[in-house]
N, C-alpha and C positions, 0 to 999 in steps of 0.2 A: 477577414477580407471580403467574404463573400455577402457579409450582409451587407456592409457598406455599397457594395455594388446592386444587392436588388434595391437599398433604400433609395441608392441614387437615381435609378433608373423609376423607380414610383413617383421620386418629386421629381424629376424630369416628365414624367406624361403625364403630371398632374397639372403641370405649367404649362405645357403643351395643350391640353383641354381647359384650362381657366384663360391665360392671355391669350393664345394666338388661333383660340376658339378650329383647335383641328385634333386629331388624335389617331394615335395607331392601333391596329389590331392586340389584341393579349397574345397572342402568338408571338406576333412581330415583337414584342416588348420581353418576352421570354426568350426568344434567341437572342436579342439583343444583351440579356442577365449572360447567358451564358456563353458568346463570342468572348465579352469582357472579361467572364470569370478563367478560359482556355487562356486568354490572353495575356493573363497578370500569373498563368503557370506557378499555382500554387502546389503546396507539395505537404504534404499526409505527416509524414515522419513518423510512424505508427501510432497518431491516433485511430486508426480504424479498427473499431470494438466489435463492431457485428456487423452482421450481414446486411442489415440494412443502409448501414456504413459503408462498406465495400460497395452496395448497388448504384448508393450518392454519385460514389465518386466515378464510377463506371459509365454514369451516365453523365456525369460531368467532364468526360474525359479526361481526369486527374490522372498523374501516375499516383501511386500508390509505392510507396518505400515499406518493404517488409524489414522488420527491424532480425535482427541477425537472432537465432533463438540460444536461451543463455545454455554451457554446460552446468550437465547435470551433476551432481554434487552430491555422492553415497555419503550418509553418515549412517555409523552403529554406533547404538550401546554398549557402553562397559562396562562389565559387574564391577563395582569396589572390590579391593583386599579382603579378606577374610576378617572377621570381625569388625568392620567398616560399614556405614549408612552412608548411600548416594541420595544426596536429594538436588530433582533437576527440575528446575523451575522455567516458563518464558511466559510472556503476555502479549495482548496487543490490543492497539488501539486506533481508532478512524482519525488521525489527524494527531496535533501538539495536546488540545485540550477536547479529544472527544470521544466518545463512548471508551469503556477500555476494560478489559477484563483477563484474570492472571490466576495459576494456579499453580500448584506442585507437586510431585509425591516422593516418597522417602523408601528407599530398597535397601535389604542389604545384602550381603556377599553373593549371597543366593538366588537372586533377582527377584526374590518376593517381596509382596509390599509392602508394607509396613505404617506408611499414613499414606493422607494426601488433602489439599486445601483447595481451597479456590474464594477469589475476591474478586472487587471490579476495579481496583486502581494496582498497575501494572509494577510500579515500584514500589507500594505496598506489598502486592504476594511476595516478590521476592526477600523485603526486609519480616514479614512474616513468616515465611517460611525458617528463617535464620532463627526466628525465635521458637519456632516452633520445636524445632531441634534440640534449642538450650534446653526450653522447657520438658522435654521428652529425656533428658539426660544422656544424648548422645555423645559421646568422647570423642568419637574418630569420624569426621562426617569429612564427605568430600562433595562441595559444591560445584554443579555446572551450568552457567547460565552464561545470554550472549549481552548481559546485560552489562556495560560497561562502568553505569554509575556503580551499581553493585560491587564488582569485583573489583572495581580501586579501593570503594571503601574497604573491599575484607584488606587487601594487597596492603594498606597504608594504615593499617590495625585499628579503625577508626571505628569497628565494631567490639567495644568491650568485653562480652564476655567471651571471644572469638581469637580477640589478641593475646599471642602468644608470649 
């Protein structure tokens, strides 16, 4: 909104100085930005990233909406059962199709560690890791991931040497 408002207001005193051959102070033309921008009471909804963001708006006389802060959410580690390998995998990535990179490691009862991998495509590690496991001749593995495509497919036995 607000750039539409200083572009207006530039080809407003650009018209102002070409046809009706007068013109206002930069001053006058900058209050003018910002009467308009007070006016049209635009509002944050937590984009304000930093401080220099906060200053913007402070000096724009914005409110500023603080977004409510999320709870916090303890998670612990579970050792597996006694003769058991946990292998807990996640990844991530800048967007659907952008930068992305995944790893995992494999413990057993005793929380020591026993492998670990890492890739750059996120549903890759996790279907890697699963192999990694065959291939290590693990029996009793207990997988944890928040990866949903993953865990249907173990869930829906759609991973052969997996299904039971």
């Amino acid at each position: 909104m607000g750039l539409f408002i200083v572009a207006d207001n530039i080809w407003r005193e650009r018209n102002i100085r070409r046809h009706d051959e007068g013109w206002r102070h930069t001053r006058h033309v900058c209050l003018s930005i910002l009467e308009e921008v007070k006016w049209c009471k635009p509002s944050t909804k937590g984009v304000v990233r930093t401080m220099a963001d906060m200053m913007c708006c402070r000096r724009l006389e914005l409110p500023i909406q603080n977004m409510p802060a999320k709870p916090v959410l303890e998670v612990f580690w579970c050792k597996p059962p006694v003769n058991w390998v946990k292998l807990n995998f996640d990844g991530s990535s800048l967007g659907n199709l952008g930068r992305a990179g995944a790893g995992g490691v494999f413990r057993d009862w005793l929380g020591r560690v026993l492998g670990s991998y890492k890739t750059l495509g996120v549903f890759q590690a996790e279907m890697e890791g699963l192999m990694h496991a065959r291939n290590l001749g693990f029996q009793c593995l207990w997988v944890e991931s928040d990866s949903t495509a993953v865990v249907m497919l173990i869930q829906q036995q759609k991973v052969p040497w997996f299904a039971a």
